[in-house]
Biotite code that builds the C-alpha atoms (Angstrom):
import biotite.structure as struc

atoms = struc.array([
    struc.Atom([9.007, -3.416, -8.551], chain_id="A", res_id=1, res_name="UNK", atom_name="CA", element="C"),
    struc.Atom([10.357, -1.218, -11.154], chain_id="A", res_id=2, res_name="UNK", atom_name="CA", element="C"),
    struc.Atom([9.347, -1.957, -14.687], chain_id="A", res_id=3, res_name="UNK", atom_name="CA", element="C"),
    struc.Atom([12.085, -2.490, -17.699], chain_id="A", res_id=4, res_name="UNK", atom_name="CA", element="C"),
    struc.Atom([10.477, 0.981, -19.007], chain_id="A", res_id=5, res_name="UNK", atom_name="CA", element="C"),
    struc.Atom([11.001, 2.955, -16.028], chain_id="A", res_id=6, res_name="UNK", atom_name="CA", element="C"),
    struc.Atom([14.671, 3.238, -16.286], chain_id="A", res_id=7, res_name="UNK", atom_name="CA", element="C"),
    struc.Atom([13.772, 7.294, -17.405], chain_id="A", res_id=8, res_name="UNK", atom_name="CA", element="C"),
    struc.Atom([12.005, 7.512, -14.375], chain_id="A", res_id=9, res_name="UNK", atom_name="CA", element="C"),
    struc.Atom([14.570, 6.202, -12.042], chain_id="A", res_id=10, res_name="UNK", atom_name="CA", element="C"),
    struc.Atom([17.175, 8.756, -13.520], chain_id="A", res_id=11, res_name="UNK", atom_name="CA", element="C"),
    struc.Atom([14.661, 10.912, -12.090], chain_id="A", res_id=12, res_name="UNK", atom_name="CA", element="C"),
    struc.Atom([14.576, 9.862, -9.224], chain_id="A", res_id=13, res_name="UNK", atom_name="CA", element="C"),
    struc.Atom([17.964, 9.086, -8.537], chain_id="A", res_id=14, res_name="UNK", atom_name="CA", element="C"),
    struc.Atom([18.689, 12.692, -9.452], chain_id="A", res_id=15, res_name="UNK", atom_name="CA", element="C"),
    struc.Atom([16.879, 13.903, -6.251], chain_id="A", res_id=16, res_name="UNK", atom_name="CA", element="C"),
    struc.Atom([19.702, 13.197, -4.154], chain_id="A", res_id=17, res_name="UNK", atom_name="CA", element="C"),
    struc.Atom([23.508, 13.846, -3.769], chain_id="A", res_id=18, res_name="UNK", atom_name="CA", element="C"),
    struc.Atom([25.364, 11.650, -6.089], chain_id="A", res_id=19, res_name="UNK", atom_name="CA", element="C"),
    struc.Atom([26.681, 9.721, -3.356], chain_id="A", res_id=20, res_name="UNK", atom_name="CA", element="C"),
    struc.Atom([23.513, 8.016, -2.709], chain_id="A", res_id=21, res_name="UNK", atom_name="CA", element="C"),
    struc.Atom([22.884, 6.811, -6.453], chain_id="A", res_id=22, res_name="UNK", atom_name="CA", element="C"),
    struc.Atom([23.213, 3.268, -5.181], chain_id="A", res_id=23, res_name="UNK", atom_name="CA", element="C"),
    struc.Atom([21.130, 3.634, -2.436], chain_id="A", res_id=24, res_name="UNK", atom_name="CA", element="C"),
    struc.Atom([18.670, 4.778, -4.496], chain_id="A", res_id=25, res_name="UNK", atom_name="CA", element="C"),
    struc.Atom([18.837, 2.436, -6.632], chain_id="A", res_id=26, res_name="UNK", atom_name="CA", element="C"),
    struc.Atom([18.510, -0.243, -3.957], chain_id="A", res_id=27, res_name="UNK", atom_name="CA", element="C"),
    struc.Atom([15.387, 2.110, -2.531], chain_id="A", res_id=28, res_name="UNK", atom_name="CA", element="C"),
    struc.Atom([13.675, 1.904, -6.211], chain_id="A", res_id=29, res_name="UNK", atom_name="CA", element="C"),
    struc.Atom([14.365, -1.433, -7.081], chain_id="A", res_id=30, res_name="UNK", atom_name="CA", element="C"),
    struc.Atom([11.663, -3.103, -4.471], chain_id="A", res_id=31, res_name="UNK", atom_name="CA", element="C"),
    struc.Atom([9.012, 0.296, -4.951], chain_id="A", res_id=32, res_name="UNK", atom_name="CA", element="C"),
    struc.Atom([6.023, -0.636, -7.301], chain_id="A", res_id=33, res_name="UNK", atom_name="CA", element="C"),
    struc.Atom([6.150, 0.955, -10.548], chain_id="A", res_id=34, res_name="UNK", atom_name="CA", element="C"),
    struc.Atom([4.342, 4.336, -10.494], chain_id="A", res_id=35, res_name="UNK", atom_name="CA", element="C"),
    struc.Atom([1.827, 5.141, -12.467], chain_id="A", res_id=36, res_name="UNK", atom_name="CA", element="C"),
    struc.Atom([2.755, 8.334, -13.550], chain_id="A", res_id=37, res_name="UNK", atom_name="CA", element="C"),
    struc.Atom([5.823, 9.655, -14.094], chain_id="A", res_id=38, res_name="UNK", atom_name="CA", element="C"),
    struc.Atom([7.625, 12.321, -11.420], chain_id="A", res_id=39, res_name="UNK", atom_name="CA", element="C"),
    struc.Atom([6.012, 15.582, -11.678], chain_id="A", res_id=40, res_name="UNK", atom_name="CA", element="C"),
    struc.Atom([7.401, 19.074, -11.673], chain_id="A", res_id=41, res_name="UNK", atom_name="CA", element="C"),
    struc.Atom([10.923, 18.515, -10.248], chain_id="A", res_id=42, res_name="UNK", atom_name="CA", element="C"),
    struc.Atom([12.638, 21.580, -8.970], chain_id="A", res_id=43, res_name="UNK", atom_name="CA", element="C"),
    struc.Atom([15.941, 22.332, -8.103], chain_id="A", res_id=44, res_name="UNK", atom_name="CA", element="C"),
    struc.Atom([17.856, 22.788, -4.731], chain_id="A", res_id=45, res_name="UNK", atom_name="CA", element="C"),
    struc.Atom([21.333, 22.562, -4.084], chain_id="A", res_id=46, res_name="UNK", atom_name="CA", element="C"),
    struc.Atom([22.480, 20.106, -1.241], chain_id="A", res_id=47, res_name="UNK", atom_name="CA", element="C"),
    struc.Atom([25.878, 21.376, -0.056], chain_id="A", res_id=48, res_name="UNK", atom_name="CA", element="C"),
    struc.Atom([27.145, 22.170, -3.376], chain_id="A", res_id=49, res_name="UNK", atom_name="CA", element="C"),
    struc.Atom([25.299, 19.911, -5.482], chain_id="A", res_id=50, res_name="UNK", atom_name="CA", element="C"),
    struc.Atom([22.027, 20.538, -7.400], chain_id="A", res_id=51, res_name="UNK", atom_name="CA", element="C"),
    struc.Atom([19.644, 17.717, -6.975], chain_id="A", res_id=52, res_name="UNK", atom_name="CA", element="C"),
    struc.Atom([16.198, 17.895, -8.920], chain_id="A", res_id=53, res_name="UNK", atom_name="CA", element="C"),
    struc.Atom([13.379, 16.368, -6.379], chain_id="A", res_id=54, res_name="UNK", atom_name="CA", element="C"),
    struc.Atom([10.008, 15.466, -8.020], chain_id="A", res_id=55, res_name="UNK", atom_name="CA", element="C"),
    struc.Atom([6.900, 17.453, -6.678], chain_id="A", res_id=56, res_name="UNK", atom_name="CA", element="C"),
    struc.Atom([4.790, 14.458, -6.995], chain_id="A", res_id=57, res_name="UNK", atom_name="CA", element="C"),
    struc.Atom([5.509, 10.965, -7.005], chain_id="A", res_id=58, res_name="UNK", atom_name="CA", element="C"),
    struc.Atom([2.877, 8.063, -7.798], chain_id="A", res_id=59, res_name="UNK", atom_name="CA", element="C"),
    struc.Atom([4.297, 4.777, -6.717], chain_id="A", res_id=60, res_name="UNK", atom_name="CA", element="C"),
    struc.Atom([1.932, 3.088, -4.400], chain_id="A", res_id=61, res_name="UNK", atom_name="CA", element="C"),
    struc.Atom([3.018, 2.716, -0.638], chain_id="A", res_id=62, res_name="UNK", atom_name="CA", element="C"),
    struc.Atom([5.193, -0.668, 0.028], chain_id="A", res_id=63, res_name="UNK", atom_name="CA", element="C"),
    struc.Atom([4.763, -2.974, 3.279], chain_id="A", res_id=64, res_name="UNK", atom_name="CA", element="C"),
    struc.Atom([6.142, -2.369, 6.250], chain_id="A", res_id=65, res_name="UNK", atom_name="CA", element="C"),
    struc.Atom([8.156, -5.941, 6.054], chain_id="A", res_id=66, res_name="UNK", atom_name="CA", element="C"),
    struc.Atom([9.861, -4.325, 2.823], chain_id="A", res_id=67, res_name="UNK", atom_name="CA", element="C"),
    struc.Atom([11.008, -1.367, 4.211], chain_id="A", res_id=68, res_name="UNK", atom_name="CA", element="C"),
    struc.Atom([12.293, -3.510, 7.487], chain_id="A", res_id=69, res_name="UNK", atom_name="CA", element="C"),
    struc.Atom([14.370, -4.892, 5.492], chain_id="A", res_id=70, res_name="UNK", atom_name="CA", element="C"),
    struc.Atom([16.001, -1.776, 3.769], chain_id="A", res_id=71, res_name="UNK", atom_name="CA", element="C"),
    struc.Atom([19.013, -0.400, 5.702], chain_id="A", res_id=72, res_name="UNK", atom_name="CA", element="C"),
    struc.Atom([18.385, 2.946, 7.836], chain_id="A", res_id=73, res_name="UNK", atom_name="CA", element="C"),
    struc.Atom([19.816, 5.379, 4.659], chain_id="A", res_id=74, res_name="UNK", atom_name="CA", element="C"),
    struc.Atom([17.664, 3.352, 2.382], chain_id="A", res_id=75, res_name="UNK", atom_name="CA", element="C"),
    struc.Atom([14.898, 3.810, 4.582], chain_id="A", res_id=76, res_name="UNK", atom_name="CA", element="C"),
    struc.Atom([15.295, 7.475, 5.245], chain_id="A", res_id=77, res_name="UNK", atom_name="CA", element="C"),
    struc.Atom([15.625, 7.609, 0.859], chain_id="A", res_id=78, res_name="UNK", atom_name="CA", element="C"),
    struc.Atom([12.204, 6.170, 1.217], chain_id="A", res_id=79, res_name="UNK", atom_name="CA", element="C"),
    struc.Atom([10.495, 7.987, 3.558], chain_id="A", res_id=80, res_name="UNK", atom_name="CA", element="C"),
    struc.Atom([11.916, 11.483, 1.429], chain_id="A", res_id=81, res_name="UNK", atom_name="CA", element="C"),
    struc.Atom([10.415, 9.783, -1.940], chain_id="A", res_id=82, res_name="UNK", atom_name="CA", element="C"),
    struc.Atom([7.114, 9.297, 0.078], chain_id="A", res_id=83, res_name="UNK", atom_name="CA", element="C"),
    struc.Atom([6.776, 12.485, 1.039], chain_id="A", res_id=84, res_name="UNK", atom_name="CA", element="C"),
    struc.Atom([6.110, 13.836, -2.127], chain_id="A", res_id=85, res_name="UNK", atom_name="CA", element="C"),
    struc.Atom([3.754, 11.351, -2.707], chain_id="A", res_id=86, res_name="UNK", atom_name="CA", element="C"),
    struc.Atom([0.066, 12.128, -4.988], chain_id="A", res_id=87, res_name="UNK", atom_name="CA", element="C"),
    struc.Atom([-1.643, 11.252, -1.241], chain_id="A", res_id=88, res_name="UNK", atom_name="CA", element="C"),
    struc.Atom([-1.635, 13.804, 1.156], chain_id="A", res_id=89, res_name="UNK", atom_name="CA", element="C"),
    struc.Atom([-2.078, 11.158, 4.132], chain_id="A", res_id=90, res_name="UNK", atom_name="CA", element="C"),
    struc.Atom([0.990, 9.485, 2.305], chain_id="A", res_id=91, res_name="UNK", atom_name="CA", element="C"),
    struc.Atom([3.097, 12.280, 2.289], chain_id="A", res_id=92, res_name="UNK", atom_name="CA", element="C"),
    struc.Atom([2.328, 13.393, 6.151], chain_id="A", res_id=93, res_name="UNK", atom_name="CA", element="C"),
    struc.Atom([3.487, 9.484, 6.998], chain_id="A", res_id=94, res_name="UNK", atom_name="CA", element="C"),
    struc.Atom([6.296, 9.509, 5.768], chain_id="A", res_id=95, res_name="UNK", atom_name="CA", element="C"),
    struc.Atom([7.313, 13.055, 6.468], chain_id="A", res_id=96, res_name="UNK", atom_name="CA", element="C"),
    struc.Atom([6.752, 12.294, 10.133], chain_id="A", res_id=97, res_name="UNK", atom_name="CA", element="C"),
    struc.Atom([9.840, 10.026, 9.205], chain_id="A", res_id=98, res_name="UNK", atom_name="CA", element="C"),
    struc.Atom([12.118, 11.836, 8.326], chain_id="A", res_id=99, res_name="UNK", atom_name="CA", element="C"),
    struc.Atom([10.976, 15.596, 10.341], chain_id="A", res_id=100, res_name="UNK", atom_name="CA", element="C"),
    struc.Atom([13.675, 15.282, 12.443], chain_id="A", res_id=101, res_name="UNK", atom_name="CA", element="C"),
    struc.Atom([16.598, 14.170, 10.515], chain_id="A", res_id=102, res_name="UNK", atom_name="CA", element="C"),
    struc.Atom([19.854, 15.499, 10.382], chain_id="A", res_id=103, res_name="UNK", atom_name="CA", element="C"),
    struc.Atom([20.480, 14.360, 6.906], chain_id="A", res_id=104, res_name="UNK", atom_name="CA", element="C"),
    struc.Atom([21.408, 17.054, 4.853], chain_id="A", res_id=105, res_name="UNK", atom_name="CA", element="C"),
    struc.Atom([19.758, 16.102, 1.803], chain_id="A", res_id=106, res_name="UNK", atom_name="CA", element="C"),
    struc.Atom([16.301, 15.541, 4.176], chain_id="A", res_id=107, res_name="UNK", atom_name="CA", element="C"),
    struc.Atom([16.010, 18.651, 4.396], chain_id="A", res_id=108, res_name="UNK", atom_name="CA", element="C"),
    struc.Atom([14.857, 19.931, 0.749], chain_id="A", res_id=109, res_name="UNK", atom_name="CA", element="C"),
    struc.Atom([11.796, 17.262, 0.902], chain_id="A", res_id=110, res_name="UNK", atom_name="CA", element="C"),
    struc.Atom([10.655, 18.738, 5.164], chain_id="A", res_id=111, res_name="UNK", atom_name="CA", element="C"),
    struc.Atom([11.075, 22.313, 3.563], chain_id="A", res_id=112, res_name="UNK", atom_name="CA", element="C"),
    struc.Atom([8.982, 22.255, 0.281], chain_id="A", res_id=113, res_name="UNK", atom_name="CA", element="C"),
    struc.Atom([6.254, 20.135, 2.460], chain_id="A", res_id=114, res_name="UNK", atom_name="CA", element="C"),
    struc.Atom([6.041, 23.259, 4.939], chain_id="A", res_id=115, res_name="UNK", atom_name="CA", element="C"),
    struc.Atom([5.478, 25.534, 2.203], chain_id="A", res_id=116, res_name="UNK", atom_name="CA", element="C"),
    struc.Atom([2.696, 23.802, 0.624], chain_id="A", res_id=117, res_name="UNK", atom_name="CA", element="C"),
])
């Protein structure tokens, strides 16, 4: 769970996605363990015609599987993009498996960036 200190950090987070999504975001990074580090390197894509800034790393450790049950399917998919630019390489492939074949717009920016590196 987030610590009272990481409320920085969750801007940051929150800012990697469409504005519409804020409180699903939220929701996402209220149950994730605080990370260790903060976000790392964000850079800048526009979704539609929005800018979002999505982290390059991120270094909250993995939650269980009942957790993220019990988050609905956009909360989910919010997950599985945060994951993917996780410090772990094996975390990142997981949870990019998740979301390869979404037709989310704002998916795409996290499947893209992983293809490049």
């Amino acid at each position: 769970m987030q610590q009272p200190g990481s409320i920085a950090m969750t801007d940051d987070l929150v800012a990697a996605f469409p504005h519409q999504l804020a409180g699903d975001v939220r929701a996402v990074l209220a149950v994730m363990p605080a990370a260790r580090i903060a976000p790392v390197s964000p850079f800048s894509v526009y979704v539609g015609d929005e800018a979002v800034a999505i982290p390059y790393r991120i270094y909250q450790d993995e939650l269980p599987d009942d957790v993220v049950r019990d988050l609905t399917g956009v909360q989910q998919a919010i997950l599985h993009c945060l994951y993917s630019r996780h410090s772990d390489g094996l975390v990142r492939q997981r949870h990019l498996e998740q979301i390869a074949s979404s037709d989310e717009p704002w998916a795409v920016p996290f499947v893209v960036q992983l293809a490049g590196e």
